[in-house]
C-alpha positions, 0 to 999 in steps of 0.5 A: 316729696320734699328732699334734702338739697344741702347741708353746711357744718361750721365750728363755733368757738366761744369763751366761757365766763370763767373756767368750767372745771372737771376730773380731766380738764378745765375748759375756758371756752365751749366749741360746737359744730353747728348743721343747717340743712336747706330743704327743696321746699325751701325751708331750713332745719338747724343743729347742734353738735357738742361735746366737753373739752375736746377729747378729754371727756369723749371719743368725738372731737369737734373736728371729728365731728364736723369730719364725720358728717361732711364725709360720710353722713351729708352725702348719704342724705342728700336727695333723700325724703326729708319727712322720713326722720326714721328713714334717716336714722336707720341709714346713718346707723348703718353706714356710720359706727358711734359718732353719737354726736354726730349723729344727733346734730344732723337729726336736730336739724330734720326734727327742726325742719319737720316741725317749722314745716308742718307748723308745729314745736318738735315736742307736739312729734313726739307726743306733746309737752306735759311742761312749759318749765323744768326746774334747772341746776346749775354747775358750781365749778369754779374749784374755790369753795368761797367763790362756789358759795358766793356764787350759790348764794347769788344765784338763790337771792336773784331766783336763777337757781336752787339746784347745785351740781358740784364738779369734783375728782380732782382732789383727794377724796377727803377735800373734796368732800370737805368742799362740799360739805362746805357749800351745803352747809352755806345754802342750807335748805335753800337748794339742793346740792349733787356732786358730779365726780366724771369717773374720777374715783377708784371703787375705794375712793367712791366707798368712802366719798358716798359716805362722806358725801351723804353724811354732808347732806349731799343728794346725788353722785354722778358717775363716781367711778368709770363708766365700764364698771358696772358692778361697781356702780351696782356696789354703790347703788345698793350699799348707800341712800345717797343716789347714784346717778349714770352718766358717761355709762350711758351712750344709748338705749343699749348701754340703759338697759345693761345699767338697768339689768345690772342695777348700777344706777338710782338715776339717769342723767339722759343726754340727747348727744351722748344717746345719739339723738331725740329719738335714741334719748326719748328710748333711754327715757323709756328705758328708765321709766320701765325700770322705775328709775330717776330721770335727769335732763342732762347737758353737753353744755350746748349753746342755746340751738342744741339746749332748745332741741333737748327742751322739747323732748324733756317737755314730753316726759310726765316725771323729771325726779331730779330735774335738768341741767340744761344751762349751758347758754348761761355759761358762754359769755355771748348767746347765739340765738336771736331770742334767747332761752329765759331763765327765771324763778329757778326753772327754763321755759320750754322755748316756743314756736315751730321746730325747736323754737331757736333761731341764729343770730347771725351776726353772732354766728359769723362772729364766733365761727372758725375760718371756712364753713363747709357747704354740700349740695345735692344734685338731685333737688336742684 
């Protein structure tokens, strides 16, 4: 049987191209907890861990993170069957409370692990890819609506993009939607324009932003209220033809099916941390698709690792309506991997090879990480 013998987490901080604007914060640089688990039979698994301007946008922080796995999750599993991923996640959920992200970082590097030992992508474990690309959005969220505009006209000449998600909430309702209204009317029908509002509006403010939103030709609006108010989101949902679209509403299979049962969403945004793993995203999945509601392929804004991880299961589901925003490489100045995602004729390409088809450029890891990376190793598998 092959065990787990040790685990390191280490903190990556690395600067963005320019400032990612949200509701509640503006980050200048993305910061993720990375997990390398070294199994007895010699062969490795990789994870991530990430989250969006630090405790403004979640309850987990990198810190916290790396905190939660170093002192509760790494010493429950070390000397444990490695194979045995469901094994794993059960006892994690019974010994660990939330800490989703946590959670997903250290299963990324089992799904890692397995796949590289049986020679298979972590897609071909949960079923097989139906996809070698998804289309992917990307983030206008630099604030100025000229510098949006140029910035969505570049991306469409080059072929990179054709799907635009706006971050708004932070201005009046009224210039928001002048700002988008704007954009759309600058890219026309070359792109897809959607809006993410990261719960900043009252059900007041939302009732009027859907409705000048959907008059701009605005697609989708992402979470426009807070992620408790589920009869607001079913208020919304029912009352416009603009989709809405959860997001920080969902934190696992528990939360989809309260968002299903009180119908206050079109649309999921599924993210694998914010569910708590692959396994967890794969039941939100199913969740919406029983429902007969749209599925998104979310981001963290990961690096490349955990962006690859989040590929291979999207690359199993048969129907992505509003395809992904799994672009979160290609906002950090310097990718970590040593091949690099591909980008190209407004999709991503599903990364190939066994485990999730990534691997560290080491160099760049050493480059970008905080001061002391933690080690712990079992006694047992020695």
């Amino acid at each position: 049987m092959t065990k787990i013998d040790q685990i390191e987490t280490l903190i990556l901080d690395i600067p963005t191209i320019r400032g990612h604007v949200l509701s509640m914060a503006t980050m200048r640089t993305q910061t993720a907890v990375l997990v390398r688990i070294n199994f007895s039979d010699g062969s490795e698994g990789v994870g991530e861990g990430t989250t969006i301007g630090g405790l403004s946008y979640g309850p987990e922080s990198p810190e916290g993170i790396q905190s939660a796995i170093d002192t509760y999750i790494a010493p429950a599993l070390l000397g444990s069957d490695a194979d045995n991923i469901n094994g794993a996640i059960q006892l994690i959920d019974k010994l660990v409370k939330g800490n989703r992200i946590a959670k997903t970082a250290v299963e990324i590097a089992l799904w890692d692990g397995l796949g590289k030992r049986l020679g298979v992508p972590v897609a071909q474990l949960f079923g097989g890819a139906v996809h070698d690309k998804l289309p992917v959005a990307w983030t206008l969220a630099s604030g100025n609506s000229e510098t949006d505009i140029a910035e969505a006209l570049q991306m469409i000449e080059t072929r990179r993009h054709n799907i635009f998600k706006l971050k708004i909430g932070k201005r009046s309702v009224r210039d928001d939607v002048a700002h988008v209204a704007r954009i759309k009317q600058a890219v026309g029908d070359a792109a897809s324009v959607r809006v993410d509002v990261n719960t900043a509006w009252s059900l007041q403010d939302a009732r009027w932003g859907l409705k000048g939103l959907q008059d701009a030709g605005c697609e989708l609006v992402e979470q426009p209220v807070p992620a408790r108010y589920r009869r607001a989101m079913a208020e919304l949902t029912s009352g416009y033809e603009i989709a809405v679209m959860a997001d920080e509403a969902l934190n696992g299979p528990e939360d989809a099916l309260d968002v299903v049962a009180a119908k206050a969403a079109d649309v999921f945004a599924v993210k694998i941390g914010q569910s708590g793993g692959l396994k967890r995203a794969s039941e939100v999945i199913a969740i919406a698709q029983a429902a007969g509601l749209g599925l998104y392929g979310g981001t963290m804004l990961e690096t490349g690792l955990s962006t690859a991880a989040a590929l291979q299961l999207f690359s199993t589901v048969e129907t992505l309506h509003w395809g992904t925003e799994l672009f979160g490489p290609l906002l950090l100045t310097e990718d970590i991997l040593a091949a690099p995602i591909i980008y190209r004729d407004f999709n991503v390409e599903i990364p190939k090879g066994p485990g999730i088809g990534a691997a560290l450029d080491p160099d760049k890891i050493a480059f970008f990480r905080r001061d002391g990376g933690r080690t712990i190793k079992a006694v047992a598998g020695q």
